[in-house]
C-alpha positions as CSV (number, residue, x, y, z in Angstrom):
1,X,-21.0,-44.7,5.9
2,X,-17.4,-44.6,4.7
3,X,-15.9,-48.1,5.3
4,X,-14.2,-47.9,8.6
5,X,-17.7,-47.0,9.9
6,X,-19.1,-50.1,7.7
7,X,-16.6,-52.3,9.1
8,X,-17.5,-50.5,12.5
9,X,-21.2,-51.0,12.3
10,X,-20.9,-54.9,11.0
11,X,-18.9,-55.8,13.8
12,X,-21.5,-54.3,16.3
13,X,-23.9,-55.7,14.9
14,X,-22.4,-59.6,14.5
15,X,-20.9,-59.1,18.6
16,X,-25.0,-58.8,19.7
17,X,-26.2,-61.4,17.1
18,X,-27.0,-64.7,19.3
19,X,-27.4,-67.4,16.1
20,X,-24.2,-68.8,15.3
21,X,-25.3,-69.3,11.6
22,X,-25.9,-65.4,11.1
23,X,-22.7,-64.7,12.4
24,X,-20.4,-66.8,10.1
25,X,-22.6,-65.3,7.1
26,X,-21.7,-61.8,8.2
27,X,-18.0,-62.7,9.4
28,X,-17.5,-64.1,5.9
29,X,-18.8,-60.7,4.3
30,X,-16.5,-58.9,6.5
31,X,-13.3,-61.3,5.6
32,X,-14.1,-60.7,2.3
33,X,-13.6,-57.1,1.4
34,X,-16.3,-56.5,-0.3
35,X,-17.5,-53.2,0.6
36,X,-20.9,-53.0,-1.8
37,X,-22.1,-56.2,-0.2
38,X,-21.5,-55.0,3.2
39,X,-23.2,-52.3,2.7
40,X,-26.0,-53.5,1.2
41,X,-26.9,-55.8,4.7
42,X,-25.2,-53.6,7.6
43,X,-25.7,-50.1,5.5
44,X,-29.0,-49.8,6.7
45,X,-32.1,-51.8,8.5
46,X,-35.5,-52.7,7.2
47,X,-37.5,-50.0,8.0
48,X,-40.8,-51.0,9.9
49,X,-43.9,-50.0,8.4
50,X,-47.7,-50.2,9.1
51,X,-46.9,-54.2,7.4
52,X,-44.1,-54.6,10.3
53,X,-41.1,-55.8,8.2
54,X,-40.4,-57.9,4.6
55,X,-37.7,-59.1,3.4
56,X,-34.7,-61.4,2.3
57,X,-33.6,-64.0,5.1
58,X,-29.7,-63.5,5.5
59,X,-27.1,-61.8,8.2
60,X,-27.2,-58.0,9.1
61,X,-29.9,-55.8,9.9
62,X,-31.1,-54.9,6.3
63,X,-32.6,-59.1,5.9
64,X,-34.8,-60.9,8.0
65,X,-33.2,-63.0,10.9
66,X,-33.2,-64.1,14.4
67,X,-31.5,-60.8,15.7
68,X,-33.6,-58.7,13.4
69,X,-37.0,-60.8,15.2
70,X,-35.5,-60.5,18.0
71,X,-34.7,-57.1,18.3
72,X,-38.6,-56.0,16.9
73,X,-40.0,-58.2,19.6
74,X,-38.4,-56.5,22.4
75,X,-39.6,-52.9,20.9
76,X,-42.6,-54.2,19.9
77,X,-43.3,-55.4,23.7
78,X,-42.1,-52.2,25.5
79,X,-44.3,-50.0,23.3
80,X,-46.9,-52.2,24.3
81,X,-46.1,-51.9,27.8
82,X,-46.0,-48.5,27.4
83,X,-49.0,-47.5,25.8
84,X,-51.6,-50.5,27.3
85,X,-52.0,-50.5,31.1
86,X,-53.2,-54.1,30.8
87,X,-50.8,-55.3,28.0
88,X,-49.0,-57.8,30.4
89,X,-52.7,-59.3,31.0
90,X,-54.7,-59.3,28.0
91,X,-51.4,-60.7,26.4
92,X,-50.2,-61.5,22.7
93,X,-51.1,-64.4,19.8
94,X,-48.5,-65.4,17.9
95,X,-48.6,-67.4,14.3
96,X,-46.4,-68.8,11.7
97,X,-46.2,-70.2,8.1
98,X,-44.3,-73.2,6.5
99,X,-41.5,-70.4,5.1
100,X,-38.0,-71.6,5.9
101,X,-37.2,-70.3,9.9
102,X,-40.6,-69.2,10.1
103,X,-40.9,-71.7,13.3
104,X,-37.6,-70.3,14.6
105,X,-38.5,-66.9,14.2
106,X,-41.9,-67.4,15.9
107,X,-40.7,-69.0,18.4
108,X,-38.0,-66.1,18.9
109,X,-41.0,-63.9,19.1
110,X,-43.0,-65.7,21.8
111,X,-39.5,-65.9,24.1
112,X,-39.2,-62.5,24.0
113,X,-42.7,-61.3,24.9
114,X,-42.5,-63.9,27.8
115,X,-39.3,-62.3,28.4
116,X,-41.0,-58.9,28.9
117,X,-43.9,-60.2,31.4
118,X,-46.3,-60.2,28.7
119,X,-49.0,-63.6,28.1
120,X,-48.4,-65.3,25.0
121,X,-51.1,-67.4,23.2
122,X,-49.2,-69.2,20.3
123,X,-50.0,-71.4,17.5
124,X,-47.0,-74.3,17.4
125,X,-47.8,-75.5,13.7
126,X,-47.9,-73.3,10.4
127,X,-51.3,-71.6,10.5
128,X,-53.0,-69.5,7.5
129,X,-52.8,-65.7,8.5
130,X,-56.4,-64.8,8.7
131,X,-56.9,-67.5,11.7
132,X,-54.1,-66.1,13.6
133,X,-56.0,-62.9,13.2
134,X,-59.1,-63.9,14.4
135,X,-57.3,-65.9,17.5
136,X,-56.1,-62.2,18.7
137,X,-59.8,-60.7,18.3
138,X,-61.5,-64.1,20.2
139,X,-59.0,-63.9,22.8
140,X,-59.1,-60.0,23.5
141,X,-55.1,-60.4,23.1
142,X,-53.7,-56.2,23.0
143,X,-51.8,-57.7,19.1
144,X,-50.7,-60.0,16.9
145,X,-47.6,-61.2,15.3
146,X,-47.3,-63.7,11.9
147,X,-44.0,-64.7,11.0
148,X,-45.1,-64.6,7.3
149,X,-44.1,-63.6,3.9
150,X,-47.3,-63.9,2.1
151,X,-46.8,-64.4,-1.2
152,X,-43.2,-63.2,-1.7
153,X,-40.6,-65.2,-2.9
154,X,-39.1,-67.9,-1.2
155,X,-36.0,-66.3,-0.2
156,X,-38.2,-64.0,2.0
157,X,-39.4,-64.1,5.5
158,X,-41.4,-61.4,7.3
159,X,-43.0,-60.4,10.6
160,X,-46.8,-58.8,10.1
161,X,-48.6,-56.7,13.3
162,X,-51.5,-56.5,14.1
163,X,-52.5,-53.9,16.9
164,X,-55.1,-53.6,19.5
165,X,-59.2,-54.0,18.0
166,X,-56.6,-57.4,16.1
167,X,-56.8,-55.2,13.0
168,X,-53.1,-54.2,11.2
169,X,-51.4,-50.8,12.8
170,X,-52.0,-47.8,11.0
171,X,-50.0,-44.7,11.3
172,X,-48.4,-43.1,13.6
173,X,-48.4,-45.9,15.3
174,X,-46.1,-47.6,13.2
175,X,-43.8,-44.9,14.1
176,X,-43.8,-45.2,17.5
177,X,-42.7,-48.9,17.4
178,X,-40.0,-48.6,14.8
179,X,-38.8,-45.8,17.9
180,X,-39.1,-48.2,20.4
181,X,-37.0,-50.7,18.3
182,X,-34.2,-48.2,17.4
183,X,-34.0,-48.0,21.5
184,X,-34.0,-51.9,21.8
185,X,-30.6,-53.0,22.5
186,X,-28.1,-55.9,20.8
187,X,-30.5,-58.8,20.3
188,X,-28.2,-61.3,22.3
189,X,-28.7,-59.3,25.3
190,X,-32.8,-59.3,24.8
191,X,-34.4,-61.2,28.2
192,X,-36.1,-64.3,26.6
193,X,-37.7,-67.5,28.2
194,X,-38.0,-70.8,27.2
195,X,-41.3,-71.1,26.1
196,X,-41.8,-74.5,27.2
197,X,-40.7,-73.8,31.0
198,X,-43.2,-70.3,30.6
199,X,-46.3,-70.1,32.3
200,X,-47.0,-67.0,30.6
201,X,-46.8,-68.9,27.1
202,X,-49.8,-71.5,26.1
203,X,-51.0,-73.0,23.1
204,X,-54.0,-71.3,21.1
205,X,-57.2,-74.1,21.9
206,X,-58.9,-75.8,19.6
207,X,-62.0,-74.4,20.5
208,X,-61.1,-71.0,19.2
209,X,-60.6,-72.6,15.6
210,X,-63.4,-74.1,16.1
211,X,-65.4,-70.5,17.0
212,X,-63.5,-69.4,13.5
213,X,-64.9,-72.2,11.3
214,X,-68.8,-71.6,12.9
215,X,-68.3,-67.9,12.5
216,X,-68.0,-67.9,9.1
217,X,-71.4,-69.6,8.9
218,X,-73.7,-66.2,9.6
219,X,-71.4,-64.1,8.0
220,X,-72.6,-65.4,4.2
221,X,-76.5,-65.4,3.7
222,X,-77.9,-68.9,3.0
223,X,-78.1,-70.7,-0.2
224,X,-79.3,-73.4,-1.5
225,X,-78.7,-75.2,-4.8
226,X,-77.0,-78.0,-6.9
227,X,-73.4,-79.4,-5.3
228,X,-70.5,-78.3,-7.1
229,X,-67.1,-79.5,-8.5
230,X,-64.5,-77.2,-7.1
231,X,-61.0,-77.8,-8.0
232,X,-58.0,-75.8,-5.2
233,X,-54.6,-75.2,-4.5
234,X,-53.1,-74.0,-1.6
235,X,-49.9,-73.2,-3.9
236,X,-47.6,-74.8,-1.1
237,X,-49.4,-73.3,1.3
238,X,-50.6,-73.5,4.7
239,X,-54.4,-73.2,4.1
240,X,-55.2,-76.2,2.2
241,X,-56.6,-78.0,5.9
242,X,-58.5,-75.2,6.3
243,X,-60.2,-74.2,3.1
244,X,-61.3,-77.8,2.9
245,X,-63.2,-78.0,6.4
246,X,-64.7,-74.3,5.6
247,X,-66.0,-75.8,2.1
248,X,-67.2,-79.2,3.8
249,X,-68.6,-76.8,6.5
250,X,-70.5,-75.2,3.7
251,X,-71.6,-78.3,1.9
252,X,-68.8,-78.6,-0.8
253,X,-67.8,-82.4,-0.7
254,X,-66.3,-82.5,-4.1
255,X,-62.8,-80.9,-3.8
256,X,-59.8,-81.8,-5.9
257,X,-56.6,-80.4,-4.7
258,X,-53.3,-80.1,-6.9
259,X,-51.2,-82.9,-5.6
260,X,-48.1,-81.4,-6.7
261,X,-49.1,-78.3,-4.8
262,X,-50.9,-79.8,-1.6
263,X,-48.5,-79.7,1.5
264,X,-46.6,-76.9,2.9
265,X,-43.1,-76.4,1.3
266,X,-41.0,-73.4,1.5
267,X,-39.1,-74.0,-1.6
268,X,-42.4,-73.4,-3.8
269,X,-40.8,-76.0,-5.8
270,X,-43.7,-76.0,-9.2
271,X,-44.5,-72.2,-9.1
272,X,-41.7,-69.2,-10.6
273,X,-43.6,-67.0,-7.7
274,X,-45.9,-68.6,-5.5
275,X,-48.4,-65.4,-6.1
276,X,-51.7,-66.5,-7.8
277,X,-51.6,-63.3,-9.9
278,X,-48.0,-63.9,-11.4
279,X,-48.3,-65.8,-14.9
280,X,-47.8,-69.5,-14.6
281,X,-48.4,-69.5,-10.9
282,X,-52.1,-71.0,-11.6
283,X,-51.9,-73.2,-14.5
284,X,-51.8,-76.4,-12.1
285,X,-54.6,-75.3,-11.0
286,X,-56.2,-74.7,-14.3
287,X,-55.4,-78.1,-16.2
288,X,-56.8,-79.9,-13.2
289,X,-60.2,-77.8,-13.3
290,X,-60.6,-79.0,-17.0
291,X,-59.5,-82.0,-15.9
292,X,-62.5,-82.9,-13.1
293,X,-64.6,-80.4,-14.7
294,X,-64.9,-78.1,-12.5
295,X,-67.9,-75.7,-11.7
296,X,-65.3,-73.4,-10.4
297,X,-61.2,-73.2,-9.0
298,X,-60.0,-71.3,-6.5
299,X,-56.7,-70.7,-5.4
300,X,-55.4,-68.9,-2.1
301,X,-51.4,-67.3,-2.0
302,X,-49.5,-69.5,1.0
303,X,-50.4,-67.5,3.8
304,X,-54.4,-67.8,3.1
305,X,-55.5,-64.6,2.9
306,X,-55.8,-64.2,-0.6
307,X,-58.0,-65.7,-3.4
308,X,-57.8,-66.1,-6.8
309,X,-60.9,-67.7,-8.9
310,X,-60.6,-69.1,-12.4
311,X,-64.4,-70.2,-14.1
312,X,-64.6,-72.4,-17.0
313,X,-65.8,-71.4,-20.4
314,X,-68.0,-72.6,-23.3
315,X,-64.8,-75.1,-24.5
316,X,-64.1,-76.2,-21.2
317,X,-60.9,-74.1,-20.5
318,X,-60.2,-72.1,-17.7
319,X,-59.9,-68.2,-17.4
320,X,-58.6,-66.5,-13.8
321,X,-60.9,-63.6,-12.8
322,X,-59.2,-60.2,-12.0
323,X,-59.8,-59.0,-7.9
324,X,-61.4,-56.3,-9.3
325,X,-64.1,-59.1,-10.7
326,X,-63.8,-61.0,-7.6
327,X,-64.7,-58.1,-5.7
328,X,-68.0,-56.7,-7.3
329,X,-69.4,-60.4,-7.7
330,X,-68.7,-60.6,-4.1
331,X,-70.0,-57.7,-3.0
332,X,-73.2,-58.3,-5.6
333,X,-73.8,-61.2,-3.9
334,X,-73.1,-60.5,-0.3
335,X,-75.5,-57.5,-0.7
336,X,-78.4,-59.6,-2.7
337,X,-78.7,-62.2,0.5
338,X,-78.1,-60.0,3.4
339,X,-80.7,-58.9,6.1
340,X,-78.6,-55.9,8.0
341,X,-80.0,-52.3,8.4
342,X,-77.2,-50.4,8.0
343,X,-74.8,-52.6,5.2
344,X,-71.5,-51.0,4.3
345,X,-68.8,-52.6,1.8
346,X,-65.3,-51.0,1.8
347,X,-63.0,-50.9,-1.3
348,X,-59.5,-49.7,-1.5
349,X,-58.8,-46.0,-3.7
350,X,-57.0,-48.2,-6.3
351,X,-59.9,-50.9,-6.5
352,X,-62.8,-50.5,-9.2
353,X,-65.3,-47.9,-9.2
354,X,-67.8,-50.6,-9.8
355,X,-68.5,-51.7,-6.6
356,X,-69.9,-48.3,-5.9
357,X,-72.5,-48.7,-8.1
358,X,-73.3,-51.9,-7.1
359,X,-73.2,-51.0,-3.4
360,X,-76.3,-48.5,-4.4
361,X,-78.2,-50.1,-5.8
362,X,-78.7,-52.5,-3.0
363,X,-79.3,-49.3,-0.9
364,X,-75.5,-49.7,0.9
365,X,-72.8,-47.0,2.0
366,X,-70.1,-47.7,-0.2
367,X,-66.4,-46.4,1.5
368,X,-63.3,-45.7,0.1
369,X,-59.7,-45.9,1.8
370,X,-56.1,-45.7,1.1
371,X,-54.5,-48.9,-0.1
372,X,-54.2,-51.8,2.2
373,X,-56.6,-53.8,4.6
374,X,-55.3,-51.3,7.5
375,X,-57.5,-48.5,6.3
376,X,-60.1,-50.7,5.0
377,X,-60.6,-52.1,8.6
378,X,-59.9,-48.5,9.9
379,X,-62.6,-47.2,8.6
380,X,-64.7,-50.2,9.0
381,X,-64.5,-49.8,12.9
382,X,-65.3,-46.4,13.3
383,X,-67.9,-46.7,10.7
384,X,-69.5,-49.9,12.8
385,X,-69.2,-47.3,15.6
386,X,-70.1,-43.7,14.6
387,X,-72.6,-44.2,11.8
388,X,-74.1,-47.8,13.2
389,X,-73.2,-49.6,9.4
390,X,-72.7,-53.4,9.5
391,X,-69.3,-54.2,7.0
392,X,-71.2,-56.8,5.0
393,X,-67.9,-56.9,2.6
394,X,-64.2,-55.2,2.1
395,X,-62.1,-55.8,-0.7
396,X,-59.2,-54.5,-2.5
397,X,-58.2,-55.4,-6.5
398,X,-55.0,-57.5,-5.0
399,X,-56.9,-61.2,-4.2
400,X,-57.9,-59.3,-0.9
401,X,-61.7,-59.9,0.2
402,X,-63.1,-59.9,4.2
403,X,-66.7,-61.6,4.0
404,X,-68.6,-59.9,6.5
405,X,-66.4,-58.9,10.1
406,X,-65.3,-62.4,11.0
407,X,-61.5,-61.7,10.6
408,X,-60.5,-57.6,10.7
409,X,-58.0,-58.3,7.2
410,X,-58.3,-60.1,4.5
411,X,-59.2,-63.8,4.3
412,X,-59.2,-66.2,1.4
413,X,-60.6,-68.8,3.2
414,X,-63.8,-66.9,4.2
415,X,-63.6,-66.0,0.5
416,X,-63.0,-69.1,-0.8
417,X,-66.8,-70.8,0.2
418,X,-68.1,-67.2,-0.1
419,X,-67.8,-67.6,-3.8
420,X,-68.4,-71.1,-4.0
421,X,-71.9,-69.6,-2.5
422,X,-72.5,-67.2,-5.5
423,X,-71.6,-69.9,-8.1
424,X,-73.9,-73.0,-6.2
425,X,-77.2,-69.6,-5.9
426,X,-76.5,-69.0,-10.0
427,X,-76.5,-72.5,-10.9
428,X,-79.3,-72.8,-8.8
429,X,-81.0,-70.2,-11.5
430,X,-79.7,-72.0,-14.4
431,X,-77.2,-69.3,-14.8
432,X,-73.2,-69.1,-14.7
433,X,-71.1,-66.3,-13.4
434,X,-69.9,-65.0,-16.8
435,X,-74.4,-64.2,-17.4
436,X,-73.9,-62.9,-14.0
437,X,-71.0,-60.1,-15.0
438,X,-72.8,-59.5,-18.3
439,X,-75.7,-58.3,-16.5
440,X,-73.7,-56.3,-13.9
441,X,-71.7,-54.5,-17.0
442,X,-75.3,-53.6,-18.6
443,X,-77.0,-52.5,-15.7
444,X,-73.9,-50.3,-14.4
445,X,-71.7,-49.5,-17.1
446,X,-69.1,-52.0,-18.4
447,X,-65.7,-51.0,-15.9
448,X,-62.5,-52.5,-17.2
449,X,-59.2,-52.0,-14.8
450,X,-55.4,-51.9,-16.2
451,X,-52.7,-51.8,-13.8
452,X,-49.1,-51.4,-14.6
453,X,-46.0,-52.2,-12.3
454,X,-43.0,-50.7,-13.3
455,X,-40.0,-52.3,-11.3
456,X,-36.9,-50.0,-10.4
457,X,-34.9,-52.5,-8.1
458,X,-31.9,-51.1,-6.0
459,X,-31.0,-47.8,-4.1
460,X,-30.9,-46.1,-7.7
461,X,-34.1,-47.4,-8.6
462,X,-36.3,-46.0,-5.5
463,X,-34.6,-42.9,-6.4
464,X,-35.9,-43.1,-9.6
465,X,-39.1,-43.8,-8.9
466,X,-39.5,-41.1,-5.9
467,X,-38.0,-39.0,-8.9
468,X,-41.0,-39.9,-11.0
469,X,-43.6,-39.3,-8.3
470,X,-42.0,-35.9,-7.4
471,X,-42.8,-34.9,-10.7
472,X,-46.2,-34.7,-10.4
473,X,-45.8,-31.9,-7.7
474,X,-45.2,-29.3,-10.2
475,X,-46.6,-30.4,-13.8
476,X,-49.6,-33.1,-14.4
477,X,-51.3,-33.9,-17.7
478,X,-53.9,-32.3,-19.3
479,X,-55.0,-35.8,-21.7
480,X,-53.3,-39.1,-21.0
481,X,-53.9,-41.1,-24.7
482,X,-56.7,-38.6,-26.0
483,X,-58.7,-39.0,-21.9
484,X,-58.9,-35.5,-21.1
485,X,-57.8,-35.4,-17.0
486,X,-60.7,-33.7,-15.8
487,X,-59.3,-33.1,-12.6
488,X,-56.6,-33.9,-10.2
489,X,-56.2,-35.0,-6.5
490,X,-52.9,-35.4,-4.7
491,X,-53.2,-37.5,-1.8
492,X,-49.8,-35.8,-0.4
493,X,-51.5,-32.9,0.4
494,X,-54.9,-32.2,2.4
495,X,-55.7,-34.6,4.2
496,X,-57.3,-32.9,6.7
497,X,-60.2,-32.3,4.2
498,X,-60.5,-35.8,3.8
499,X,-61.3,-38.8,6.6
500,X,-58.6,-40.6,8.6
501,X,-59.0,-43.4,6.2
502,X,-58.1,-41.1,3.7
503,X,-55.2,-39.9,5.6
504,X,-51.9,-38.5,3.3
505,X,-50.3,-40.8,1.2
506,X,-48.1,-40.8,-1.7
507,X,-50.8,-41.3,-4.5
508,X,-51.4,-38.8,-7.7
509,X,-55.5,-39.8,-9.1
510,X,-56.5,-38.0,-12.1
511,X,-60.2,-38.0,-13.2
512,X,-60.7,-38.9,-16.8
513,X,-63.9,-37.7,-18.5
514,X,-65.0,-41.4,-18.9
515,X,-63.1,-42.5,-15.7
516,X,-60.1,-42.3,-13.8
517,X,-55.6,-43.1,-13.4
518,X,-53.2,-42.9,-10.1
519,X,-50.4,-43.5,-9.6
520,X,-48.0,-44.9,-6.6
521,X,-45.1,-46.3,-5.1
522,X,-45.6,-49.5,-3.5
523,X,-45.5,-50.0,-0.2
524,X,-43.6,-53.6,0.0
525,X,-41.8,-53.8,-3.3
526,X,-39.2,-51.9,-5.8
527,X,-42.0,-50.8,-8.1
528,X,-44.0,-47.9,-8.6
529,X,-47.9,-48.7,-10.1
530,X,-50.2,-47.3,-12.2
531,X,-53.8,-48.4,-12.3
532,X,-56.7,-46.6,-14.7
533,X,-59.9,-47.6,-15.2
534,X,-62.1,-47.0,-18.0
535,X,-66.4,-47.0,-18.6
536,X,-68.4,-47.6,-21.0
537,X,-72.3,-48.0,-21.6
538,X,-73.0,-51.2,-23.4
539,X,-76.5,-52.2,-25.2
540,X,-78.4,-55.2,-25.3
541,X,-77.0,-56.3,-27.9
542,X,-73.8,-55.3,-28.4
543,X,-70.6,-57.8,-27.8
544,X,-69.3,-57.5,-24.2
545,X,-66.2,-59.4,-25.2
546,X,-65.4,-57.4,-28.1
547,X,-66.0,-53.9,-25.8
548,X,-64.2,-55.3,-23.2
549,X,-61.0,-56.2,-25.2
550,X,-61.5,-52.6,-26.6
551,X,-61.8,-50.7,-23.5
552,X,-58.7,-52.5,-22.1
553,X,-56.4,-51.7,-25.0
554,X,-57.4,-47.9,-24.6
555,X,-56.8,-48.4,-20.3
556,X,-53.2,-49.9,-21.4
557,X,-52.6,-46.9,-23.6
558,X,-53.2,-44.5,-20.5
559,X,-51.3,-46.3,-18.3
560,X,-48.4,-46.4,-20.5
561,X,-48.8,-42.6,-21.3
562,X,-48.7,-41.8,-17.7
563,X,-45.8,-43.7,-17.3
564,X,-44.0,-41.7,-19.9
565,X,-45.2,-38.6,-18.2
566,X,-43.6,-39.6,-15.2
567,X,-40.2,-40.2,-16.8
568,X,-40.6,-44.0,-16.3
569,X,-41.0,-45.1,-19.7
C-alpha cells in the first residue's frame, strides 16, 4: 500500500473497531506519521491457519484484539452454519487461559456465536487447553475455540480451533474459514449477545471434568509400586489444579510445586520464556527437585498441553529429558502394559525414528504424519476407523504426548501421571529410567536427535528463509558433514503418492546412510528448523554417555552443514 491507502485502510479499520482502548492505540499511530509502524499493524492481517491465529496483542488487524476476535468469530460461525446442518444445535465450547484479555477475548467469542443462533458451552475461569478439548468431544459440540497462546511470550494472545470429531482443523478447511472471515464485516457491526441474558450460552458442568479426570484412568495400564516424590510447575500456568487431582487420582500424594511459579500470572514474571524447552525456563523446577529429592519433575508450558520431565542423577542433580526421550519411554511403556488388539502409536515426520522400533517390537502399527497434533489425530481417526487400530499413544519431539484417545491433541496433564506410571513400574523393579533408556539404546540402536532453529524475524527475514527453502528445488546435497544423503523426499511435491496425513507440505528430508535431516519453515514462528538424527549400534559394554555425546556432536555438524547449504549460515 502506498500511504494514502495506509492511512485509508487504518482509518477503516479503527471506524469498525468497538474497544475504545484499540482505537486510541491505532489513532495515536496514525497522529504520528509513522508510516513503517502503520504498516506493520494495518499493512496486512494475521493470516489464519490450521492453528487459527497467534500473535502480538495491540491495535490493527496484523495483532491480536477484540476486533480481530471478533471478526474470526463471526466467520468462524457462518462457515459453520454453512457447512453443519445441525451446527446451531450441537453448538460450540469455548475456553480460556490466565493471558492478559484472554477472558475478554473469550468472552467476545461466546457473544458472537450466540449472536449467530449458535449454543455455546463455555468455561468462565482459565482452563488448561486439553480439558477444553475434551469438553467439545463429551459434549458432541460441531468445535472448539481456546483463547490461548501456549507457550509464547507474554505479549501474545491467540485463538486455537478445533473442528468437528474436537480434533484441530486440517487443510482446506482452514481455507474455507480464513474466506468466510475476509467476508465478515467491521467487527463493531458483528450481532453479539450478552452472554449472561443468553439462553443459548451455559456454563461447561462439573460433571464433564469430572468424566475427564475418570477417563484418564483406563487409558494407562495399571501399576503398582513404591510412592514417589514428584516435584511440578505449572510455569504460571493454568494447569497446576489439574495435574495435581490427576496425580492424586493416580496415587501421587507427594507433590511439591514451585511457589514462585504456582498461580496463573500473565506476566510470567521468573521465566525469560515461559516454554519448558527454552534455557532457564526449568531451573525452578530443577533446584526444588534436588531440594525434596525428587524421584522425578515434571513441568507443563501454561496452557497444559505440554510436558517436560527432568530425572535425577547419581549426584543428585537434575537433567531435562528431550521429547524425543519422552516420547519412546512413553510409548515403551504404554505398549508393555496394554491389552488392545490392534495398538497403534503416531509420531510426527520430524520426531525420532525410535519409536518405530519400539512400536515393533511390541507387535504395534507405528504411523507417521506431517508436523503437528492435526495430522497426528488425522490419521489417528481414520486409522481407528478403516484399519480397526486402537491409538494407544501419539507424540511429537515438541513436549507433545496424547496417552491413549482421551483428549484428540496433545495433553500434558494425561502425560504428566502417564510418566509418573513408568517411573513408580521401574522403581517397582529396582530400576530407574536412565537403566531403562540404556536398555532401549542396546536393544534398538542408540538414536540421538539435533534440531536447529535458525530465526529470520521481519518481512525480510521470511523472505529469506522461503529463499533458503526454494533452494532445495533445484540443487540438494550429496554428503552433509561426511553423511552421504542417500536419498531425497520433497514433501512439496507428490502427495498424492503418499496418505492424507502425509498431505504436501513445505519439508525437504534427506536419508543419510546411518540416518536421516529435514528441513522446514515453521508454522507459528520467524524461524526455519532443521532436525537430523543419527544411529548407532552400541555393545554391552561400551559407554552410552561417551557415544551419545559423540553421536550428537556429529548430528550438530549436519545440521549446521545443511544450514550452510541452504544459504542460512
Amino acid at each position: 500500500m502506498n500511504p494514502a491507502e495506509l492511512r485509508a485502510a487504518a482509518q477503516r479499520w479503527l471506524d469498525g473497531d468497538p474497544d475504545a482502548a484499540t482505537r486510541q492505540q491505532l489513532q495515536e499511530l496514525l497522529d504520528s506519521g509513522d508510516e513503517a509502524a502503520l504498516a506493520d499493524h494495518v499493512g496486512t492481517g494475521l493470516a489464519f491457519g490450521t492453528a487459527g491465529l497467534r500473535g502480538a496483542v495491540g491495535p490493527g488487524p496484523n495483532r491480536m484484539n477484540r476486533a480481530v476476535v471478533i471478526r474470526t468469530t463471526r466467520g468462524f460461525a457462518d462457515h459453520l452454519l454453512a457447512t453443519h446442518p445441525d451446527a446451531a444445535e450441537r453448538g460450540v465450547v469455548v475456553g480460556f487461559d490466565a493471558r492478559h484479555d484472554s477472558e475478554r477475548f473469550a468472552r467476545d467469542v461466546v457473544e458472537v456465536f450466540a449472536g449467530a443462533g449458535l449454543k455455546v458451552s463455555w468455561f468462565p475461569t482459565p482452563q488448561p487447553t486439553p480439558l477444553v478439548a475434551y469438553a467439545q468431544k463429551a459434549l458432541d459440540g460441531v468445535a472448539a475455540v481456546v483463547v490461548t497462546a501456549s507457550h509464547n511470550p507474554p505479549q501474545d494472545n491467540g485463538y486455537k480451533v478445533y473442528g468437528d470429531g474436537a480434533a484441530q482443523i486440517a487443510p482446506p478447511v482452514d481455507e474455507a474459514i480464513a474466506a468466510a472471515i475476509a467476508a465478515a464485516g467491521p467487527a463493531a457491526e458483528v450481532a453479539r449477545v450478552d452472554l449472561l441474558d443468553s439462553e443459548l450460552v451455559t456454563a461447561v458442568g462439573d460433571e464433564v471434568v469430572d468424566r475427564y479426570f475418570a477417563e484418564l484412568i483406563p487409558a494407562r495400564p495399571p501399576v503398582d509400586g513404591p510412592a514417589l516424590t514428584l516435584a511440578y510447575t505449572p510455569l504460571h500456568g493454568v494447569a497446576g489444579p489439574h495435574v495435581r487431582r490427576a496425580l492424586a487420582d493416580g496415587g501421587y500424594e507427594d507433590l511439591h510445586v514451585v511457589a514462585s511459579q504456582e498461580q496463573p500470572d500473565g506476566d510470567f514474571p521468573t521465566v525469560p520464556f515461559p516454554n519448558p524447552e527454552e534455557p532457564g525456563a526449568m531451573d525452578a523446577l530443577l533446584a526444588l527437585g534436588r531440594e525434596v529429592r525428587a524421584d522425578l519433575a515434571i513441568a507443563n508450558d501454561p496452557d497444559g498441553d505440554r510436558l517436560a520431565v527432568a530425572l535425577p542423577g547419581p549426584d543428585g542433580t537434575f537433567q531435562p529429558l528431550t521429547g524425543n526421550q519422552i516420547g519412546v519411554l512413553l510409548a515403551d511403556h504404554l505398549l508393555r502394559g496394554s491389552d488392545v488388539d490392534r495398538p497403534l502409536v503416531i509420531s510426527s515426520i520430524v520426531s525420532t525414528p525410535m519409536v518405530h522400533a519400539v512400536a515393533a517390537a511390541y507387535g504395534a502399527r507405528s504411523e507417521v504424519t506431517l508436523t503437528g497434533f492435526k495430522w497426528i489425530w488425522a490419521a489417528g481417526r481414520d486409522l481407528e476407523r478403516t484399519d480397526r487400530r486402537t491409538v494407544v499413544f501419539g507424540f511429537e519431539e515438541a513436549l507433545g504426548s496424547s496417552v491413549g484417545n482421551v483428549v484428540r491433541d496433545k495433553d500434558g496433564i494425561g502425560a504428566a501421571v502417564a510418566f509418573a506410571d513408568l517411573v513408580r513400574s521401574l522403581k517397582a523393579q529396582d530400576q530407574t529410567v536412565a537403566d531403562r533408556w540404556a536398555e532401549l539404546c542396546r536393544i534398538h540402536g542408540l538414536w540421538v536427535s539435533r534440531p536447529l532453529s535458525i530465526t529470520r524475524p521481519g518481512a525480510s527475514g521470511a523472505a529469506e528463509i522461503a529463499a533458503a527453502m526454494a533452494s532445495l528445488t533445484t540443487s540438494v546435497p550429496d554428503e552433509l558433514a561426511g553423511h552421504r544423503v542417500t536419498a531425497t523426499t520433497d514433501y512439496r511435491t507428490g502427495a498424492d503418492q503418499r496418505p492424507p496425513w502425509l498431505t504436501t507440505h513445505d519439508l525437504v528430508a534427506f536419508d543419510l546412510a546411518d540416518g536421516r535431516a529435514m528441513i522446514r519453515p515453521s508454522g507459528t514462528e520467524p524461524k526455519c528448523k532443521i532436525y537430523v538424527d543419527l544411529r548407532a549400534e552400541v555393545g554391552a559394554d561400551e559407554d552410552l554417555e561417551a557415544r551419545t555425546t559423540e553421536l550428537e556432536q556429529e548430528a550438530a555438524a549436519v545440521a549446521e552443514d545443511l544450514a550452510v547449504y541452504v544459504g542460512l549460515r
